[in-house]
N, C-alpha and C positions, 0 to 999 in steps of 0.2 A: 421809562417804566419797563420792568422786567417781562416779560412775553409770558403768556403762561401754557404750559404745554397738558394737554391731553393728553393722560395716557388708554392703550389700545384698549386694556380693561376695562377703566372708565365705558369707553364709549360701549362695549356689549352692554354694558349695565345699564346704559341710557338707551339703547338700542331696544331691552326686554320692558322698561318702564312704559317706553314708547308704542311699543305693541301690545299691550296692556290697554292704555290711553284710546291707543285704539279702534279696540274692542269695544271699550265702557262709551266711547262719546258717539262711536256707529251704533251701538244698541239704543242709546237715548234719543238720539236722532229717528233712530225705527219706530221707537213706542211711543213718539212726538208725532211723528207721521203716522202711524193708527190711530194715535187719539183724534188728531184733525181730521182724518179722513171719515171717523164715526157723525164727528160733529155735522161735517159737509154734508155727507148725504144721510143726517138724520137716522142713524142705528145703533143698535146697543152697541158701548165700546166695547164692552166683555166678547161677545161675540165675532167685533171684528180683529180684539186682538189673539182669542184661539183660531181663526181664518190664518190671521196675516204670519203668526208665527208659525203653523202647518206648513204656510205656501213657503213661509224664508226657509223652513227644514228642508223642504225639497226641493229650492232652489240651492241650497248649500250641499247639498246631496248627489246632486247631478254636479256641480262646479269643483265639488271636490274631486270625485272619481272619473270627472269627462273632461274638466277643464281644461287640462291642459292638452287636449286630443285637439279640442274644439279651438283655442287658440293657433296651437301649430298649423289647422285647416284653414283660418282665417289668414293667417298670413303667407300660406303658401310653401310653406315648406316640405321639404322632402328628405326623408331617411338617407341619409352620409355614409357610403360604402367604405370600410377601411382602402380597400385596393384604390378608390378614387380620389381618396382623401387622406394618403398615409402619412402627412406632416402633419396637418390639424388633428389625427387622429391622435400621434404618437403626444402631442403638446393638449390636447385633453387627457388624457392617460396617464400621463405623469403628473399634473395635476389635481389629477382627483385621488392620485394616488401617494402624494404627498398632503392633501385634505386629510386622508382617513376617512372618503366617501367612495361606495359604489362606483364608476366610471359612466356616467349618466350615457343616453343616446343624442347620438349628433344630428343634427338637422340641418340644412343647406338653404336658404332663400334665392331666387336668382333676382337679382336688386344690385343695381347698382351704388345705390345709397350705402356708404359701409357702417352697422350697426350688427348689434348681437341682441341678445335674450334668454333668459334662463326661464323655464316654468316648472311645473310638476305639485306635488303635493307635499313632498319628502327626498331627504336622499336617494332612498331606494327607488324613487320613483321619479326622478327626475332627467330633464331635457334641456340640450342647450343647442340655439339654433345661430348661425350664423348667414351674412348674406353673403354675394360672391363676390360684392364689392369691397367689404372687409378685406376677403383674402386678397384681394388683389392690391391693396397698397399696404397690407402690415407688412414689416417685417419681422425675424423671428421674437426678436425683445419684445415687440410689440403686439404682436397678436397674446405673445404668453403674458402678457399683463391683463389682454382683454377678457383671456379662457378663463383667469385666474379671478377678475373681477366677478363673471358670472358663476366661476365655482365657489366664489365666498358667498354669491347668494342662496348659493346652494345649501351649504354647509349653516349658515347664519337661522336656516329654515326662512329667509326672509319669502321665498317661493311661497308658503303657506300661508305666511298672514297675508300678502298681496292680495293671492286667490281670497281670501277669508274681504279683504277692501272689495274686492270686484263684485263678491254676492253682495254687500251689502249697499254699496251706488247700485248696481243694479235694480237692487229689491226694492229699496226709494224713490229711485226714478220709475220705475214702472208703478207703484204704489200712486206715486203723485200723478201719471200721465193719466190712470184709471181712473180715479179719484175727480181730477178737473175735468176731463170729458165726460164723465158720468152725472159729473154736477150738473153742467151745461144742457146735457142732451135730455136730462129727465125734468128738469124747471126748479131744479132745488133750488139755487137763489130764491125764487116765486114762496116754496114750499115753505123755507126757513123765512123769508120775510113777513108770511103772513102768520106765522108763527110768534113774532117778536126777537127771533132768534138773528136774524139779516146782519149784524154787527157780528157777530163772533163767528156767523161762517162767514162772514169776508177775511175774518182774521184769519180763519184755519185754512179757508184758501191760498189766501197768500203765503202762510209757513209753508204747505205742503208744497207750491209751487217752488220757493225758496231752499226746501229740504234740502232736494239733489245739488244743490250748489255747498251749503253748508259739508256736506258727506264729501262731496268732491273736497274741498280744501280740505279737511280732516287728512283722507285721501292723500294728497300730494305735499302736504307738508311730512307725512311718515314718510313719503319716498324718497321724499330728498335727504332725508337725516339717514335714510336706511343705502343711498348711493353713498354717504359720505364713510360710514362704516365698511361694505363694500369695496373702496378704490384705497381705504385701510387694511384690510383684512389682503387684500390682493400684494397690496405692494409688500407685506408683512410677509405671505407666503413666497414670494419669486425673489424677493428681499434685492428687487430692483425696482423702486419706484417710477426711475426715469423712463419706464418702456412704455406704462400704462400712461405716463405721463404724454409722451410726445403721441400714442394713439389717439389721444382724445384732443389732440389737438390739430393733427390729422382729419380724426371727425370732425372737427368744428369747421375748417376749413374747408371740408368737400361741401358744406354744407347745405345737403340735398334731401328732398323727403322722403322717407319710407313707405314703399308703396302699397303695400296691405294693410300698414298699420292704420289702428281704429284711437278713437278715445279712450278707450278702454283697456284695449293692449299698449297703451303709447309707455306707460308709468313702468314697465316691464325691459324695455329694452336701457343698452347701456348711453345710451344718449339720446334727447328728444326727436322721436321721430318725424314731427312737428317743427325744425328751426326756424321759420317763417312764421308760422302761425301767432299774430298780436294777440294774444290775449291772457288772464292770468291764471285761467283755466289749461291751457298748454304749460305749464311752469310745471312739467313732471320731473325737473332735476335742476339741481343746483344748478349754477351757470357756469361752465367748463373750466372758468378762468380761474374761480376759486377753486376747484377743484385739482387743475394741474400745480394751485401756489400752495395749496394745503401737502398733496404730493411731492414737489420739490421740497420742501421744507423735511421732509422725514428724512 
């Protein structure tokens, strides 16, 4: 049977459908999660959904404008001197200067683990940070597949819907963790079962707790589809697949944890900060092996 090939176009187009998708099934998820949390602790839903959608405005609010401040702090990075860094620099620059974006700010991690990460809100506003372990086994093919990989996220806007993923796990799991402890601590179970109501807040209990798990896979199935467009768009720009290719296979092999990384920031860097980590909740990216055979292949 003939192989059937993808082309680059296709996938943005499945790339925008997918961010789309992702919008619509995290907003259903949220206003799934207010409605349950009205039922739980017994309050008009009307009421808790102009709360809950106030509180996601201004959690979206601060994640858009600080997030990516607040990340680069979490993981330890530090502003990249040209003078200190004049081959990384010269290889983001030419980069982003062959994108037709801005030339974003560099950041440094001291980490051994070699990974990278792109964040920000936009072009004009974006950050790519590296660790020092990176630099220390790429070489030049291969770092410029890695710079290239997170200036396609750049360019892709994939930086914006991520942050856009992270308010909304965020806003559901903290929805849900208020929601269950509030239940608990004030005797709603008590309240709603002498009400007749004790079946359907068990039910809504259990969604709500289930929510953050739901949002999370939403979550990491776009990021995997949004790394595979990425290690496309990268090898399309350097129009050497094979650098990005043997980098990531390099990563695979140091295979060492990242040491700031969070649950949260794991989906953002170019390979799971997590390698050890059993579970299917850590599945922030494809698994290397398809990735370097989709790559060879180009």
């Amino acid at each position: 049977m003939e192989k059937k090939h993808i082309s680059f176009f296709d996938a943005i187009a499945a790339n925008k459908r997918n961010s789309i998708l992702l919008v619509l099934l995290m907003s259903a998820i949220f206003a799934a999660a207010i409605f349950a949390f009205s039922i739980l602790l017994d309050v008009n839903p009307i009421i808790t959904s102009i709360i809950g959608f106030f509180a996601l405005l201004f959690y979206a609010f601060v994640t858009y404008f600080a997030g990516d401040r607040i990340i680069l702090a979490l993981s330890g990075a530090k502003e990249a001197k040209k003078e200190d860094y004049p081959f990384l620099y010269n290889v983001v620059e030419g980069l982003a200067l062959a994108s037709y974006i801005p030339m974003p700010k560099l950041y440094i991690i001291q980490d051994r683990a070699p990974n990278a990460f792109a964040t920000g809100r936009d072009p004009n506003h974006a950050s790519v940070a590296v660790t020092t372990g990176l630099l220390d086994i790429m070489n030049r093919e291969e770092l410029e597949g890695v710079i290239a990989h997170e200036i396609s996220h750049i360019g892709n806007y994939d930086i914006r819907f991520m942050m856009l993923a992270v308010v909304f796990v965020g806003a559901i799991g903290l929805l849900a963790n208020v929601g269950a402890r509030t239940f608990f601590w004030t005797g709603g179970g008590h309240r709603n079962r002498r009400d007749g109501g004790g079946g359907l807040a068990i039910i809504a209990l259990v969604f709500l707790i289930l929510a953050p798990v739901f949002a999370m896979l939403v979550r990491l199935a776009i990021s995997r589809q949004r790394e595979y467009l990425a290690d496309a768009t990268a090898a399309k720009l350097t129009r050497y697949p094979e650098g990005l290719a043997s980098a990531l296979e390099k990563i695979s092999v140091a295979g060492m944890p990242t040491k700031n990384a969070t649950d949260t920031t794991a989906s953002l860097y170019i390979s799971n900060p997590f390698p050890k980590k059993m579970s299917f909740l850590a599945a922030t990216h494809p698994p290397i092996k398809e990735r370097v055979k989709r790559l060879r292949s180009m």
